[in-house]
C-alpha positions in Angstrom: 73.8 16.8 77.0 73.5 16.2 80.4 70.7 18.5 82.6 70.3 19.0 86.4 67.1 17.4 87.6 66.5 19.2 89.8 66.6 23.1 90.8 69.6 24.0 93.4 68.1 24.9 96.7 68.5 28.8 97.8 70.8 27.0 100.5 73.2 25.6 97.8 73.3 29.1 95.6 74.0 30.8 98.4 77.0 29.1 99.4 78.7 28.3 95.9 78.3 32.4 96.0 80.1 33.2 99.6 83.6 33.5 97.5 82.4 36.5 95.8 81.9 38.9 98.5 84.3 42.1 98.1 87.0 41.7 100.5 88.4 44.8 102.4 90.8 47.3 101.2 94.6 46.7 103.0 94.8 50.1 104.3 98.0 51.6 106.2 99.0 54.7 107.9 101.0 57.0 106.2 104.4 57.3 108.4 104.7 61.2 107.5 101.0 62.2 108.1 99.0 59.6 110.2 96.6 59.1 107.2 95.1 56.4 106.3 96.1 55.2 102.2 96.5 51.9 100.1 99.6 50.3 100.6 102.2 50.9 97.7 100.7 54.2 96.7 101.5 58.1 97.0 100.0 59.7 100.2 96.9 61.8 99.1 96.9 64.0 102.6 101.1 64.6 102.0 102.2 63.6 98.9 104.8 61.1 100.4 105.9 58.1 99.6 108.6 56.0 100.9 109.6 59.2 102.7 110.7 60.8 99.4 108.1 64.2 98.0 106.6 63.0 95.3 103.5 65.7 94.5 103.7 69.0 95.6 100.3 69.7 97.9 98.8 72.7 96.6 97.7 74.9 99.0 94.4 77.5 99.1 95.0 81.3 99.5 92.5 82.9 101.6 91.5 86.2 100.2 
């Protein structure tokens, strides 16, 4: 079988690996609330999505 002769430079490692940086997350504001979520997912701030309720927010009471 066939064998590199030589070692691959830092330089050359380095830029095979460049593709496999994390890229960012797509975030978008929530219409209802202003939060920032994931696209395609239930609002965690309102429990909205696509302006229907889907989860009920539970709220604290202060005793």
């Amino acid at each position: 079988m066939p064998v590199p002769k030589r070692r691959k430079s830092k330089s050359k490692s380095r830029m095979r690996r460049s593709h496999d940086a994390i890229g960012l997350v797509g975030l978008r504001p929530c219409p209802k609330c202003g939060a920032y979520t994931k696209s395609h997912r239930v609002c965690p701030e309102c429990g909205y999505y696509k302006g229907e309720l889907v989860i009920e927010k539970k709220v604290k009471l202060a005793d």
